[in-house]
Backbone bond lengths (Angstrom), bond angles and torsions (degrees), N, CA, C in turn:
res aa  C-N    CA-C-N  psi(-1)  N-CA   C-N-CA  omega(-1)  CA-C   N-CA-C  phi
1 X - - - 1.456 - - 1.530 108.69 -
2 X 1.435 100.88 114.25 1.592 108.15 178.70 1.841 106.31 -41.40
3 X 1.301 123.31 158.46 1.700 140.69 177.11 1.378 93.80 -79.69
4 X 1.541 113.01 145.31 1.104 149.02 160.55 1.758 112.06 -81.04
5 X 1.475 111.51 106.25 2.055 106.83 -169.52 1.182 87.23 -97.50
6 X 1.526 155.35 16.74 1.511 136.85 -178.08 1.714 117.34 -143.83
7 X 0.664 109.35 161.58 1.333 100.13 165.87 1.478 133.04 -46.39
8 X 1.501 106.75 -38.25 1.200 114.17 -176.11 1.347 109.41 -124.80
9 X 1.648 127.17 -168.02 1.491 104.66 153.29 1.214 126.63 -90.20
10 X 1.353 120.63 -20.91 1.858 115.89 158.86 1.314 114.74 -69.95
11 X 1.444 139.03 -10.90 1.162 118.87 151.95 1.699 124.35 -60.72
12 X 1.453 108.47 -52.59 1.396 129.30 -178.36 1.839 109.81 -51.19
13 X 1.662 91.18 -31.43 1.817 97.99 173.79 1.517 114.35 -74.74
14 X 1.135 102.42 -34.02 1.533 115.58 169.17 1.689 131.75 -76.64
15 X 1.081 102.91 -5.50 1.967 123.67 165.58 1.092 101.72 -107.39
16 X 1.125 144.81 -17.21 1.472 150.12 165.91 0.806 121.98 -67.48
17 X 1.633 140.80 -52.95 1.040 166.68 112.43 1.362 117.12 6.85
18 X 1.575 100.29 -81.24 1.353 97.20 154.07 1.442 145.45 -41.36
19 X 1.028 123.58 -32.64 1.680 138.48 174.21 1.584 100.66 -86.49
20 X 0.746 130.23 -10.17 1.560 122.88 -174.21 1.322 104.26 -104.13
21 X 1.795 122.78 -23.71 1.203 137.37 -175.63 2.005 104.76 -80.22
22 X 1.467 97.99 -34.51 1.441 103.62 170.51 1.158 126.06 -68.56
23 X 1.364 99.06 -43.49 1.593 116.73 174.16 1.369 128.20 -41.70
24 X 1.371 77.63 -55.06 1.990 91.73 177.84 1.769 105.57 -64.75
25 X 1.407 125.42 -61.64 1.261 117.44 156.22 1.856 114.72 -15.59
26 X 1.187 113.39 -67.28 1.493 87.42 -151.52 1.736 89.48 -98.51
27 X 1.430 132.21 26.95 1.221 123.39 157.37 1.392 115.96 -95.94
28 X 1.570 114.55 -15.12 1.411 141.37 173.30 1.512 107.93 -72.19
29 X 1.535 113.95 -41.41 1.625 119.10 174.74 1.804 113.03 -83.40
30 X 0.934 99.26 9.12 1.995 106.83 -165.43 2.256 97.07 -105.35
31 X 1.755 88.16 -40.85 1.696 95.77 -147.95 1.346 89.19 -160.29
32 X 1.395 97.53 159.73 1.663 144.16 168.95 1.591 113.40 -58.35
33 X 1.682 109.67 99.47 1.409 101.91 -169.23 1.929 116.91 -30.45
34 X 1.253 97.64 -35.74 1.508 99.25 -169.04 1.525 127.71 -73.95
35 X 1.391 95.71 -8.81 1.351 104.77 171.33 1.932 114.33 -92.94
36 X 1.159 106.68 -11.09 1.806 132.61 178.04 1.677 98.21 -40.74
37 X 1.088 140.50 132.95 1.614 122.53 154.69 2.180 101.76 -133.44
38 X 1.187 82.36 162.49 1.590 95.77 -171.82 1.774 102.78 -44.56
39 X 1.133 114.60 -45.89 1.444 117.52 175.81 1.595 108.49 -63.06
40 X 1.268 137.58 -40.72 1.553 122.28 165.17 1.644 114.99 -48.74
41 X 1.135 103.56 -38.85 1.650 113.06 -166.63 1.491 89.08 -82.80
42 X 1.277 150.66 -32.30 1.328 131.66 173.25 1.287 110.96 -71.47
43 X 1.146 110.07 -60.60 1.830 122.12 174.22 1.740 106.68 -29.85
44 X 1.357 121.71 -35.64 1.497 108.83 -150.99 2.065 81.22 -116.30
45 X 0.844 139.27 -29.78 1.391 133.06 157.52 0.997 114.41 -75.92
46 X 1.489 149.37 6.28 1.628 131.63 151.62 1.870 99.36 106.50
47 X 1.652 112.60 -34.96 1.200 93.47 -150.49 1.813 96.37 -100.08
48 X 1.378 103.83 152.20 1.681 119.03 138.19 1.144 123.04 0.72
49 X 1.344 123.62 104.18 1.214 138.33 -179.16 1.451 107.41 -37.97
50 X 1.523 121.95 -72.71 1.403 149.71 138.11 1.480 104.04 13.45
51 X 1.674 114.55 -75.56 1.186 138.77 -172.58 1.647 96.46 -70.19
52 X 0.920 137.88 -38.49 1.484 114.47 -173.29 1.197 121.41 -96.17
53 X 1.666 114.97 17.11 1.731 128.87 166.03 1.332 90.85 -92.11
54 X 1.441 145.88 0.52 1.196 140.57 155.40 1.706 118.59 -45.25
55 X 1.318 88.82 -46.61 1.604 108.16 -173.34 1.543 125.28 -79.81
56 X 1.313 93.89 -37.49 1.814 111.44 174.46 1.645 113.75 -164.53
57 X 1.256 100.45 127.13 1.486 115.16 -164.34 1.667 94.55 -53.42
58 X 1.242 135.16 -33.64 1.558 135.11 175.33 1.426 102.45 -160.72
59 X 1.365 110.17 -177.51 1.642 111.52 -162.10 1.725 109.35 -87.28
60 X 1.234 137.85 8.61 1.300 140.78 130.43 1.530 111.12 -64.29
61 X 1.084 136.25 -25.65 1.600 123.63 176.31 1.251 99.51 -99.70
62 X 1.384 142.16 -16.04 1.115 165.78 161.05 1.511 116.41 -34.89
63 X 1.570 108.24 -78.31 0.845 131.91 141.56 2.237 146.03 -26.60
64 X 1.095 84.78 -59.70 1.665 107.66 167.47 1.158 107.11 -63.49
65 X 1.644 127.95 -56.70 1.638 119.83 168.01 1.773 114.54 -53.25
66 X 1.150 100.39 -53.82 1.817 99.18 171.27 1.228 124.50 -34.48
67 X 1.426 115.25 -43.43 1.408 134.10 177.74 1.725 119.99 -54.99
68 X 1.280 92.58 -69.87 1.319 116.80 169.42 1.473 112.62 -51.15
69 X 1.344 131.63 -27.61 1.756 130.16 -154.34 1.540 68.59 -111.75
70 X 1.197 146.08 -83.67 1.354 139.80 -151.63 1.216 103.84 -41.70
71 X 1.351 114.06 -59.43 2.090 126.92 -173.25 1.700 115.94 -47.49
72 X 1.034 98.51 -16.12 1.665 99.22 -157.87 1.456 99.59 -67.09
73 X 1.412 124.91 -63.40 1.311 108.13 -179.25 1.693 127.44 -38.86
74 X 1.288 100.26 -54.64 1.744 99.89 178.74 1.409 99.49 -60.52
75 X 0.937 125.46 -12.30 2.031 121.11 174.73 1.599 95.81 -79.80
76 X 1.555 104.07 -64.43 1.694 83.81 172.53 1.579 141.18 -55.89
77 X 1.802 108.00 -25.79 1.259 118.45 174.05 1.634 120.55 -55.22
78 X 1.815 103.29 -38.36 1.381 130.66 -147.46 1.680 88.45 -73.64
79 X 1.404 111.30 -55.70 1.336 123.28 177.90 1.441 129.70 -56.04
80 X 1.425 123.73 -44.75 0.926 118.73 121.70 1.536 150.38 45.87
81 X 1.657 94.20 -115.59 1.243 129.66 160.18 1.495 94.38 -45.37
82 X 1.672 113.37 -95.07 1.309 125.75 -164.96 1.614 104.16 -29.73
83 X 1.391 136.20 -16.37 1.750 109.39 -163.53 1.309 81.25 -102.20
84 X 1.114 139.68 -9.45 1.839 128.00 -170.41 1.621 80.38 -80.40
85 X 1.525 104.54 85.97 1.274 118.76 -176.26 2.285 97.72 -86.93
86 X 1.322 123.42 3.45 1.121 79.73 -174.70 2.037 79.48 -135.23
87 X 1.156 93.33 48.46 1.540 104.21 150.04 1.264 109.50 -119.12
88 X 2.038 101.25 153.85 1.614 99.67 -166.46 1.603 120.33 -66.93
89 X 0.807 109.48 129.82 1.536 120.91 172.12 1.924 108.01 -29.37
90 X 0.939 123.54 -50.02 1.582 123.32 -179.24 1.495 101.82 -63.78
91 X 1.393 118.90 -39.27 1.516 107.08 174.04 1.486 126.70 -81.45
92 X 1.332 122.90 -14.48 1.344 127.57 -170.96 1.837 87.51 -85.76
93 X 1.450 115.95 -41.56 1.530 99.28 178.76 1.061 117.66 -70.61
94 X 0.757 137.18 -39.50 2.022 147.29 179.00 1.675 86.93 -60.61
95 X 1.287 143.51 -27.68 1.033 122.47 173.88 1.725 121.23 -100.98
96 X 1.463 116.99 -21.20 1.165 119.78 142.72 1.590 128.12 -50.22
97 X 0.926 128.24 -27.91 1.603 138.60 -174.47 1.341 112.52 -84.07
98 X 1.067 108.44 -39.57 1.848 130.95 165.05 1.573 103.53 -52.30
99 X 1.286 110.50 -75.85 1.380 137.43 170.56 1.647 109.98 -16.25
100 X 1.360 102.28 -61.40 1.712 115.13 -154.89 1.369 98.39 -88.18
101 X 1.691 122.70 -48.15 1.284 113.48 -167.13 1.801 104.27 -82.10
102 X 1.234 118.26 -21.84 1.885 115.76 153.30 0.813 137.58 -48.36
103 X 1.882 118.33 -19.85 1.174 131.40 148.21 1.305 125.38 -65.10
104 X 1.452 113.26 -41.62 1.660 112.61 168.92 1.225 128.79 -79.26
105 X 1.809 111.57 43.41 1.123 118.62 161.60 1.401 114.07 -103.28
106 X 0.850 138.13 10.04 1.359 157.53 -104.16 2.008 97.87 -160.78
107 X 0.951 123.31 101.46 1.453 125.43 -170.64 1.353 154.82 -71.80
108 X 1.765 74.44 -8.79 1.698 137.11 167.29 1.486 113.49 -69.98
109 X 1.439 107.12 -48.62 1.504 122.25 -173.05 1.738 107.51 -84.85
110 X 1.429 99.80 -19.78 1.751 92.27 -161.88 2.106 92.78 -100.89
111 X 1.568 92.13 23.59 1.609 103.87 152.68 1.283 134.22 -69.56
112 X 1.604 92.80 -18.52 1.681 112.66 -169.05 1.237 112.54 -60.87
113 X 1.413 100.88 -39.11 1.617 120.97 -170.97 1.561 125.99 -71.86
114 X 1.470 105.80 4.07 1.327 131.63 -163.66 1.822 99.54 -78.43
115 X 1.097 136.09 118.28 1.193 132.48 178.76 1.717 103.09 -51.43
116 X 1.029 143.31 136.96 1.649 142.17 -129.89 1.386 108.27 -176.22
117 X 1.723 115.91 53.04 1.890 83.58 -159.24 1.953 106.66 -73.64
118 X 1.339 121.25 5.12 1.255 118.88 168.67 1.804 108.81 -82.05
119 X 1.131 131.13 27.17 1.329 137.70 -154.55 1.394 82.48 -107.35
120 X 1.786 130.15 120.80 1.091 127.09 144.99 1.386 132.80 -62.06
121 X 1.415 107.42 130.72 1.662 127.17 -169.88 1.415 115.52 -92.80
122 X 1.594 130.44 166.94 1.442 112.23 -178.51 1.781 135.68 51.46
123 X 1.225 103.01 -127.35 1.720 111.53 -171.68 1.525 86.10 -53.05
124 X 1.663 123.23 -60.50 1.480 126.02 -121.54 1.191 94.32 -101.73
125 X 1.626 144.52 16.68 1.405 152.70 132.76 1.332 116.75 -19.99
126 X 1.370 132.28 137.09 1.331 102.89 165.09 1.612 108.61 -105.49
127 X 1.720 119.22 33.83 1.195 121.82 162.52 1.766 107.71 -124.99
128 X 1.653 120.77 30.84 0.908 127.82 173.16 1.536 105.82 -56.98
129 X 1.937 118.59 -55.94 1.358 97.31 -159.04 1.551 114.78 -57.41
130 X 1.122 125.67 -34.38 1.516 128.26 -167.01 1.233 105.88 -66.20
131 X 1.503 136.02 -32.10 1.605 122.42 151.26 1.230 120.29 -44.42
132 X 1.960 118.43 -49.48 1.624 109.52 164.36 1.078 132.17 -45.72
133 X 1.635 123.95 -46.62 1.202 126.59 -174.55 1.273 104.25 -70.11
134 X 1.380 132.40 -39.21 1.624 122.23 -172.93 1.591 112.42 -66.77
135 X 1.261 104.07 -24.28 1.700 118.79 -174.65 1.831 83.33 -53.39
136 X 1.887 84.34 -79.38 1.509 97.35 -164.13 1.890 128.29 -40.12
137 X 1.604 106.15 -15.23 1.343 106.04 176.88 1.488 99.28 -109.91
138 X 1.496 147.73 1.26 1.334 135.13 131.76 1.631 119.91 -44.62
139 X 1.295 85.87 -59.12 1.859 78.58 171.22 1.571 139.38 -65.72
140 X 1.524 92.20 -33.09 1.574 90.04 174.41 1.884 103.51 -71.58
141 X 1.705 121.36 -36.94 1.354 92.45 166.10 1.604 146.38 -59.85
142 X 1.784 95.55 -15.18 1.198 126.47 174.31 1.753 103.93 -52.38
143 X 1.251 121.59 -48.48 1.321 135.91 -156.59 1.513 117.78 -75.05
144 X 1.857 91.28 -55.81 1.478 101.29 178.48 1.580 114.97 -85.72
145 X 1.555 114.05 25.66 1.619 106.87 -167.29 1.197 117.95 68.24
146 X 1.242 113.32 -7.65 2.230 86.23 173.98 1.402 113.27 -66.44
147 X 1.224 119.97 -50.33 1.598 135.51 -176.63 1.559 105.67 -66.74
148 X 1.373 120.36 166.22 1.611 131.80 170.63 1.304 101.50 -88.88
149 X 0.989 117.67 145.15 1.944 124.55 -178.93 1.041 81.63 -48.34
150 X 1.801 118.41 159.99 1.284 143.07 137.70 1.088 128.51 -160.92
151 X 1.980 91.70 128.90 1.194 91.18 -175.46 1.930 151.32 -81.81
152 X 1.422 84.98 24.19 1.614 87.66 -175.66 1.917 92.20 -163.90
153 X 1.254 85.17 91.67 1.679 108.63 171.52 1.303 115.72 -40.02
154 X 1.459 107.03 -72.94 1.339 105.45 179.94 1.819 130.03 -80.31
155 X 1.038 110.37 -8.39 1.685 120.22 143.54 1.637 119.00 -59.33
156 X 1.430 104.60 -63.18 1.553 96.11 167.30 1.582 127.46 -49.31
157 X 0.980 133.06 -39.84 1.516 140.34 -179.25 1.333 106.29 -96.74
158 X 1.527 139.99 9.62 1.000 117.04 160.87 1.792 117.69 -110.64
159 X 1.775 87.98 -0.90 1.499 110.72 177.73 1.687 97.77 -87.45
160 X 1.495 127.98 -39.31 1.724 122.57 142.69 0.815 107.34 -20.08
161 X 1.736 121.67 -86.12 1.187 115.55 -139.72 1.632 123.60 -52.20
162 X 1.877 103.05 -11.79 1.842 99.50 178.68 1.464 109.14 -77.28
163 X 1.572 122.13 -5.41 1.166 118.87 168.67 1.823 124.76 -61.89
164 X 1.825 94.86 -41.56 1.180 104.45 -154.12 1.745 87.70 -82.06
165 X 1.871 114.84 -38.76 1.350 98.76 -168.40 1.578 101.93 -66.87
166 X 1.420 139.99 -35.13 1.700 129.68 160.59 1.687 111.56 -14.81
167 X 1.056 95.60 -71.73 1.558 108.58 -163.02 1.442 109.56 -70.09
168 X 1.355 128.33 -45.49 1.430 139.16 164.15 1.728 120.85 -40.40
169 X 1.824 108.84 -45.21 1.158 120.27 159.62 1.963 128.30 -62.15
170 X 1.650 95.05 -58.07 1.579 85.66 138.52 1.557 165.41 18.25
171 X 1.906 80.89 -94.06 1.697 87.09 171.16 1.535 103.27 -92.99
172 X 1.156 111.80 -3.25 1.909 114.19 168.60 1.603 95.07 -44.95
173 X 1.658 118.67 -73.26 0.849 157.06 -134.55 1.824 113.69 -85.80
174 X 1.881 98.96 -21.19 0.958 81.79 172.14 1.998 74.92 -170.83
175 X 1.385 103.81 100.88 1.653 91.35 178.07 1.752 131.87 -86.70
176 X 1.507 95.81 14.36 1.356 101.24 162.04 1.529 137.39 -78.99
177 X 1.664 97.68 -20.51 1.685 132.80 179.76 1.408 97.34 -69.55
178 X 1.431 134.11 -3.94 1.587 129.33 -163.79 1.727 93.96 -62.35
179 X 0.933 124.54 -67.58 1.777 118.01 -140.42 1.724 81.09 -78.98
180 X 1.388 133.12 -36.25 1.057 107.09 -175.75 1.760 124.51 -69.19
181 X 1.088 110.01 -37.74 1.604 134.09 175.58 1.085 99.09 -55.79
182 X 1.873 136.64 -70.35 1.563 144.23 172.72 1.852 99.43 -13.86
183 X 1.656 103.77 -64.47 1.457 106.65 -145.58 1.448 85.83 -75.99
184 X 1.015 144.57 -22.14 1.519 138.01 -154.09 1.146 99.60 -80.82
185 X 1.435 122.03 -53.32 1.317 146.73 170.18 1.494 114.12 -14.92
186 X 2.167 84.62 -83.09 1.567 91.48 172.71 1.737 126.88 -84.89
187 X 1.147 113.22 19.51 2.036 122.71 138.72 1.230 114.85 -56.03
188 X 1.441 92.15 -62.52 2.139 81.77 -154.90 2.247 94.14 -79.61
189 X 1.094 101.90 -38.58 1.567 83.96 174.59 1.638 135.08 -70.10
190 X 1.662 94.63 -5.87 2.046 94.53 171.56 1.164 91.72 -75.33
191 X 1.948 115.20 -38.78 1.536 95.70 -146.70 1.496 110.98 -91.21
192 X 1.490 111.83 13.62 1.556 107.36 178.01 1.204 97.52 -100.00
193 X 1.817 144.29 -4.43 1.152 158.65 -133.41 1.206 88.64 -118.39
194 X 1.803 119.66 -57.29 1.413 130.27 -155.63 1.561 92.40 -94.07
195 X 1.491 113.56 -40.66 1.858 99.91 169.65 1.495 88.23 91.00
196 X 1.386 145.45 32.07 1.054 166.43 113.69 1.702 116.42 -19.76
């Protein structure tokens, strides 16, 4: 019977998790995701080959949970932001944009970018809400005049979002470019926001 690392078993799921989230990091700093196989990722987390199909049926499901368990905070941060509903809309995005591409420093996250055709799209994302919330704080700037009318919310922000994945790929690519890439980011998206 495999060891218990936590107090409980959702703790022990949660050191697990964690170490597998590291793992991938420094197998990501060693090599070429594509050369990665389920046996590196056991080898460098300690556990059982066996035991780590627990986690993901192979290293694309593997992966996708990593994503998602790493992301969550900036999902909670993202949200957040967005309900400080009676700050101006131009600043809650300039601070969302900060937010999201600070996450893609992170080596774990710039997994996303992995061609994935099992990668859920839309609702079943697990970075869907932060498209809602950005919707929802386009529109409320939409409302009070900060923003330029627009008429199709979620077209506009998903025509963003090739800004943010630009810049997100980026600091993959080079994570010293962050504060410069961030501000660039949020330029060209106030000013397509403000219609400037």
């Amino acid at each position: 019977m495999p060891r218990i690392r936590g107090a409980s078993i959702g703790e022990h799921h949660e050191m697990v998790w964690a170490g597998l989230a590291e793992a991938m990091r420094q197998l990501l700093a060693e090599r070429d995701y594509d050369t990665i196989n389920m046996g590196h990722i056991a080898a460098s987390t300690g556990l059982a080959r066996n035991t780590l199909y627990n986690y993901g049926r192979d290293k694309g499901a593997l992966s996708r949970a990593l994503i998602e368990r790493v992301g969550r905070p900036t999902v909670e941060r993202v949200e957040a932001i967005a309900a400080r509903a009676s700050d101006p809309a131009p600043a809650r995005m300039s601070e969302i944009i900060g937010v999201v591409l600070e996450s893609f420093t992170d080596p774990v996250m710039q997994l996303m970018f992995r061609s994935d055709p099992e990668a859920p799209k839309g609702p079943g994302s697990p970075f869907h809400a932060i498209v809602v919330e950005v919707e929802n704080v386009v529109r409320a700037g939409v409302a009070r005049g900060e923003f330029r009318a627009v008429d199709d919310v979620p077209l506009t922000v998903e025509l963003l979002s090739g800004v943010m994945r630009a810049g997100a790929e980026r600091i993959g690519r080079d994570p010293a470019a962050f504060t410069a890439t961030a501000g660039s980011a949020r330029e060209i998206i106030q000013a397509a926001l403000a219609g400037g």
